[in-house]
MARMARNU-238775 format. One record per residue (C-alpha): residue number from 1; residue in three letters; x, y, z. Coordinates in steps of 0.2 Angstrom, whole numbers. Layout:
# residues N
i,aa,xx,yy,zz
NUM,ALA,X,Y,Z
...
This chain:
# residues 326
i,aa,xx,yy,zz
1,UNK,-26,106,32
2,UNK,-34,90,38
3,UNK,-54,91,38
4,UNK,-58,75,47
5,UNK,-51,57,55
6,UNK,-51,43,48
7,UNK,-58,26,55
8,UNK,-52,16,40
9,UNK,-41,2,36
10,UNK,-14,-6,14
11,UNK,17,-6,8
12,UNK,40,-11,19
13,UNK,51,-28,22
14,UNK,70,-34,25
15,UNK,86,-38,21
16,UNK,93,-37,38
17,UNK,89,-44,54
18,UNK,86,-26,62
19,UNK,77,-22,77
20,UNK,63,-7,78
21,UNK,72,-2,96
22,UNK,89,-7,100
23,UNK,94,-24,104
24,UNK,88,-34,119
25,UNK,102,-42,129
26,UNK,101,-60,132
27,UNK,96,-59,148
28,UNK,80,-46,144
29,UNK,72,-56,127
30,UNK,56,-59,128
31,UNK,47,-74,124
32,UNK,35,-68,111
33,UNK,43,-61,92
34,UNK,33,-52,79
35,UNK,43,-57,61
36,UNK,39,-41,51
37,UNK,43,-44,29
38,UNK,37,-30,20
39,UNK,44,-23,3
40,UNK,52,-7,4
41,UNK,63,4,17
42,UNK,64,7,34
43,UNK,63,26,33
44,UNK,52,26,20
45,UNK,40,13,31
46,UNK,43,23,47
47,UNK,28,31,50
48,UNK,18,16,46
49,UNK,27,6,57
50,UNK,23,16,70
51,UNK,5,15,70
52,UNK,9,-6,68
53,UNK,18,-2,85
54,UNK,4,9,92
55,UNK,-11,-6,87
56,UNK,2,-17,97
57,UNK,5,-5,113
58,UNK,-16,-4,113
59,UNK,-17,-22,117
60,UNK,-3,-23,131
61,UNK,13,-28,119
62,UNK,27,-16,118
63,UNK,43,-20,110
64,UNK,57,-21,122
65,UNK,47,-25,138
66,UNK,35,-41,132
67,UNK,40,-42,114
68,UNK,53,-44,101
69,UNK,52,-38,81
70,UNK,62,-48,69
71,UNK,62,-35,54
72,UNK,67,-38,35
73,UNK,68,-26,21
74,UNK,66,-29,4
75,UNK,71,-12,-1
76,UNK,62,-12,-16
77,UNK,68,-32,-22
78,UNK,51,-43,-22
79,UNK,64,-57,-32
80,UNK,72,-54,-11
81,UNK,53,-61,-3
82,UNK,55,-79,-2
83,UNK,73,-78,5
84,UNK,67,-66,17
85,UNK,50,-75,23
86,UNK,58,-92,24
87,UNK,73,-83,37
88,UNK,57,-77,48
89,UNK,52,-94,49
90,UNK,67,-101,52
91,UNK,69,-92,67
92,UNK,51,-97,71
93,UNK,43,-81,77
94,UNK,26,-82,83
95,UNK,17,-74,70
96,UNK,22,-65,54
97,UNK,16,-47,48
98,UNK,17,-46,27
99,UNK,13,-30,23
100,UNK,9,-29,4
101,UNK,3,-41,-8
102,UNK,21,-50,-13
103,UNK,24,-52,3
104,UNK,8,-61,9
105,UNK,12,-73,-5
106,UNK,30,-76,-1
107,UNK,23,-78,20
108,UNK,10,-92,14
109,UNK,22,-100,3
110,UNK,37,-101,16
111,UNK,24,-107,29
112,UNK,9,-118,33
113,UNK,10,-115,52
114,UNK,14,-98,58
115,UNK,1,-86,57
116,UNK,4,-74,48
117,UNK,-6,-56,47
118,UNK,-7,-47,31
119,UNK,-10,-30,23
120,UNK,-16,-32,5
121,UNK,-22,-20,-8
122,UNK,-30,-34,-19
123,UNK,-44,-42,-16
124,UNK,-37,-59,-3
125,UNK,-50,-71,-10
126,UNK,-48,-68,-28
127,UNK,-27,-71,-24
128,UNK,-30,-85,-16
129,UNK,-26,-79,3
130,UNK,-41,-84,13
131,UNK,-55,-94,8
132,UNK,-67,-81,11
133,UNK,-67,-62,21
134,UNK,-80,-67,35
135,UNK,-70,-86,37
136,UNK,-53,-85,30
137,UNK,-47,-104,35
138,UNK,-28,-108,38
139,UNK,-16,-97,45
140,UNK,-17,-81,35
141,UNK,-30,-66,41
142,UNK,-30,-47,40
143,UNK,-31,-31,31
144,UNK,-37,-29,12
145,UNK,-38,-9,7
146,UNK,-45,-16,-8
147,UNK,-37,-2,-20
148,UNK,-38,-8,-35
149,UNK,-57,-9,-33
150,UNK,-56,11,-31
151,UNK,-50,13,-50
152,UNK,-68,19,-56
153,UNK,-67,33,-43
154,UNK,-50,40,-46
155,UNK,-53,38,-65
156,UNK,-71,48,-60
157,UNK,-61,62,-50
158,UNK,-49,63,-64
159,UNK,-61,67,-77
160,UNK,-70,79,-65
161,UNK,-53,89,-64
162,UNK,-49,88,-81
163,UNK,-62,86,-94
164,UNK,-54,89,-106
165,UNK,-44,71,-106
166,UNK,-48,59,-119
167,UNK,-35,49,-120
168,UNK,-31,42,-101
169,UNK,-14,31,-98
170,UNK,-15,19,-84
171,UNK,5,14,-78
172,UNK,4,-3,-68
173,UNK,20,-16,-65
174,UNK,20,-31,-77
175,UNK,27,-43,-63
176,UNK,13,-42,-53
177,UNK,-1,-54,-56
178,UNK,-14,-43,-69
179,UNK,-21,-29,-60
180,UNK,-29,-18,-75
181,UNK,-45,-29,-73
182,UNK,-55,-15,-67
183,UNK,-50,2,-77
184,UNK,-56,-3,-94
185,UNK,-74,-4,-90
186,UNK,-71,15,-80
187,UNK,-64,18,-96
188,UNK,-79,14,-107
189,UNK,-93,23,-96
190,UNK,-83,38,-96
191,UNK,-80,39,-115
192,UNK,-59,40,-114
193,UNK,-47,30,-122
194,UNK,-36,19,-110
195,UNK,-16,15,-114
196,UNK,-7,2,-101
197,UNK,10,6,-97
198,UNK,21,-6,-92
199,UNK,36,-3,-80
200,UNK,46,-13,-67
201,UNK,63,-3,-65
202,UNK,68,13,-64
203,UNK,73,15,-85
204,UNK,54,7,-87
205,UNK,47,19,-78
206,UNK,56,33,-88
207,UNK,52,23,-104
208,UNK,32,24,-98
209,UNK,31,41,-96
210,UNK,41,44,-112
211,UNK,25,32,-122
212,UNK,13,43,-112
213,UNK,18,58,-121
214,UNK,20,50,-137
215,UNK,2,46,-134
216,UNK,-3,60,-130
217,UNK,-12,54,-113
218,UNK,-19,69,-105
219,UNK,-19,61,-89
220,UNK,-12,47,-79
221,UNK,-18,35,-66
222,UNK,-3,23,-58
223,UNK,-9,8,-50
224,UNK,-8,4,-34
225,UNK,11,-6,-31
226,UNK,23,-7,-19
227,UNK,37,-2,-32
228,UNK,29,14,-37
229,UNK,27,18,-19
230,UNK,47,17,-16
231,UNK,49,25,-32
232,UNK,35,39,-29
233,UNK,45,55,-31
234,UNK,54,48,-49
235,UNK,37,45,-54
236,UNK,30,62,-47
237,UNK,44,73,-53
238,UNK,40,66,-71
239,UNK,24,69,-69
240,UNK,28,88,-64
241,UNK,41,88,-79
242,UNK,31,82,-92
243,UNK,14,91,-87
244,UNK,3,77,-85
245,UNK,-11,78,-72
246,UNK,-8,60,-62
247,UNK,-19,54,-49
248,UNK,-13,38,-36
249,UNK,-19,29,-22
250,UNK,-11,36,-6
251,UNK,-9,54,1
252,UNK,11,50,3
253,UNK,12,53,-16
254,UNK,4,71,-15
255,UNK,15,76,-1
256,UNK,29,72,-11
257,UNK,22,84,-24
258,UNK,8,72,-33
259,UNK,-8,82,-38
260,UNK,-21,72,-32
261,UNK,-25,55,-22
262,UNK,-39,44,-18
263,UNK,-38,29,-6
264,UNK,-39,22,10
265,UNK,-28,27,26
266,UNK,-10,17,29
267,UNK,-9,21,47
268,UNK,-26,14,49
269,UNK,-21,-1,40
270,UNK,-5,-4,49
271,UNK,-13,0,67
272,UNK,-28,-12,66
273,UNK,-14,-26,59
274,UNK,-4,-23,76
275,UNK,-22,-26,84
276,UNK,-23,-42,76
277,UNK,-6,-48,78
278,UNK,-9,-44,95
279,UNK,-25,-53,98
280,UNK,-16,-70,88
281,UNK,-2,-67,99
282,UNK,-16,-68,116
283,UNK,-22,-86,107
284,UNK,-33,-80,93
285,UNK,-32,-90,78
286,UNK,-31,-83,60
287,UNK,-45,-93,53
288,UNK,-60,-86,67
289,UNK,-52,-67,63
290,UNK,-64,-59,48
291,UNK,-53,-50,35
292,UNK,-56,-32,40
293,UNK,-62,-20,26
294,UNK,-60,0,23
295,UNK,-75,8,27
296,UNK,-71,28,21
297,UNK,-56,32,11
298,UNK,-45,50,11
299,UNK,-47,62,-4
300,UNK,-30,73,-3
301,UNK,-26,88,-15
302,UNK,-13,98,-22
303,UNK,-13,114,-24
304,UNK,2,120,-27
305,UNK,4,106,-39
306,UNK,-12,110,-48
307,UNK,-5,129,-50
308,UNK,10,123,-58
309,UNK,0,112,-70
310,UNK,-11,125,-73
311,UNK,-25,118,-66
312,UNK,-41,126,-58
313,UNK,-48,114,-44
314,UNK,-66,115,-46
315,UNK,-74,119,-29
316,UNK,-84,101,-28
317,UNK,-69,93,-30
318,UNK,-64,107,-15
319,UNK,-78,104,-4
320,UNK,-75,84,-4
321,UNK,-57,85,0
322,UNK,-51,77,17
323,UNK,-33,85,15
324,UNK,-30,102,6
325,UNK,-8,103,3
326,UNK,-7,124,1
């Protein structure tokens, strides 16, 4: 049951030229295109899309009648980003939507002049982005969920369900830029022992969670990444199998089974990037547009899951939950 909206503000992209709604015909295009690069699916973006579509409609821009979306997905391939982002500009849409940190980076590396709206769970400055959150300069402004910056509570709301963890694995993917910055320190004030696992394919991911057992990590925290995401029930489903307590970032891994999630709300995200890619569209520049911030995030439990693992939620955990799965 859901307890409470959200008011908050972070993952798909392309491989094929594809259209949200069906093609326009020539005589009906509309002068103003959205390009959309992302990294995973279309289904697996749907819902997200949608609020991007719904932050558009708000602002009068609805695909088919005054607009156009050029949509590429990456289906999991970030080596696909460059390709992809350098096709959006090529067919010099009028403002680009990168949805994920890899993508932002493959946007701002194809062009200098398009502007281009991003979703990004890192921090924007630290990856070079935007020059600052309040003035971000050049042609890149949007959304930063600031996820990683949230490690310190999941790692809290783990120990709080189980204590008895003294040994804590973290799984993050090697060929993103270091991300593993903040968990060591949460480590330390807690008392735990932290492992990294490493994994960026399918058979790495099985390989992880084969070293997690050998370590005998009581619990798992998995990183925020665009590649988890795609391959959230593989990573569930070993988690289930194997009996470790895993905590992750979005609520779409509980529903697929997860036990627990901490972080802010997708739809949110995408909705208010549909606002700004609408207000750039209206004559807006990038650089005058602040990047926006989360201000409350979404706790979401389990409990089904929990009884499988054997777990007890303890009723403050309970109390504080924004989504209870029954």
């Amino acid at each position: 049951m859901r307890r409470r909206e959200f008011s908050t503000l972070l993952g798909g992209a392309a491989t094929t030229s594809t259209m949200w709604l069906s093609p326009l015909s020539a005589q009906q295009r509309p002068t103003l295109v959205i390009g959309y690069l992302g990294s995973a699916t279309p289904g697996r973006a749907a819902p997200y899309v949608a609020a991007l579509r719904q932050g558009l409609s708000e602002t009068g821009y609805v695909e088919g009648q005054n607009l156009e979306v050029e949509s590429r997905w990456a289906e999991g391939r970030l080596d696909r980003l460059p390709a992809l982002a350098a096709d959006l500009v090529g067919r010099k849409v009028d403002v680009i939507v990168a949805v994920g940190d890899p993508p932002a980076h493959a946007a701002k590396n194809a062009t200098s002049t398009i502007p281009i709206v991003f979703i990004a769970g890192d921090d924007p400055v630290r990856q070079g982005l935007v020059a600052s959150f309040s003035r971000p300069g050049g042609n890149l402004t949007g959304i930063s969920v600031l996820t990683l910056e949230l490690h310190a509570k999941r790692l809290e709301l783990l120990s709080e369900l189980v204590p008895q963890a003294k040994v804590i694995a973290l799984l993050v993917n090697p060929n993103l830029p270091p991300t593993e910055r903040v968990m060591p320190e949460a480590a330390r004030a807690k008392g735990v022992q932290l492992h990294i696992l490493k994994a960026s394919t399918e058979s790495e991911i099985d390989a992880a969670f084969a070293s997690l057992v050998q370590r005998q990590a009581g619990a798992l925290v998995v990183n925020p990444d665009s590649f988890f995401f795609i391959r959230r029930e593989q990573i569930v489903a070993l988690a289930s199998y194997l009996s470790v307590p895993a905590i992750y970032d979005l609520r779409d891994f509980v529903t697929a089974g997860g036990l627990i999630s901490y972080g802010p709300s997708l739809t949110a995200a995408f909705r208010q990037a549909g606002i700004y890619a609408a207000k750039i569209l209206k004559g807006a520049k990038p650089a005058d547009l602040p990047v926006m911030q989360p201000t409350t995030f979404e706790l979401v439990i389990n409990l089904k899951t929990a009884k499988a693992l054997g777990l007890t939620i303890p009723p403050s955990l309970l109390s504080r939950a924004d989504e209870v799965i029954e």
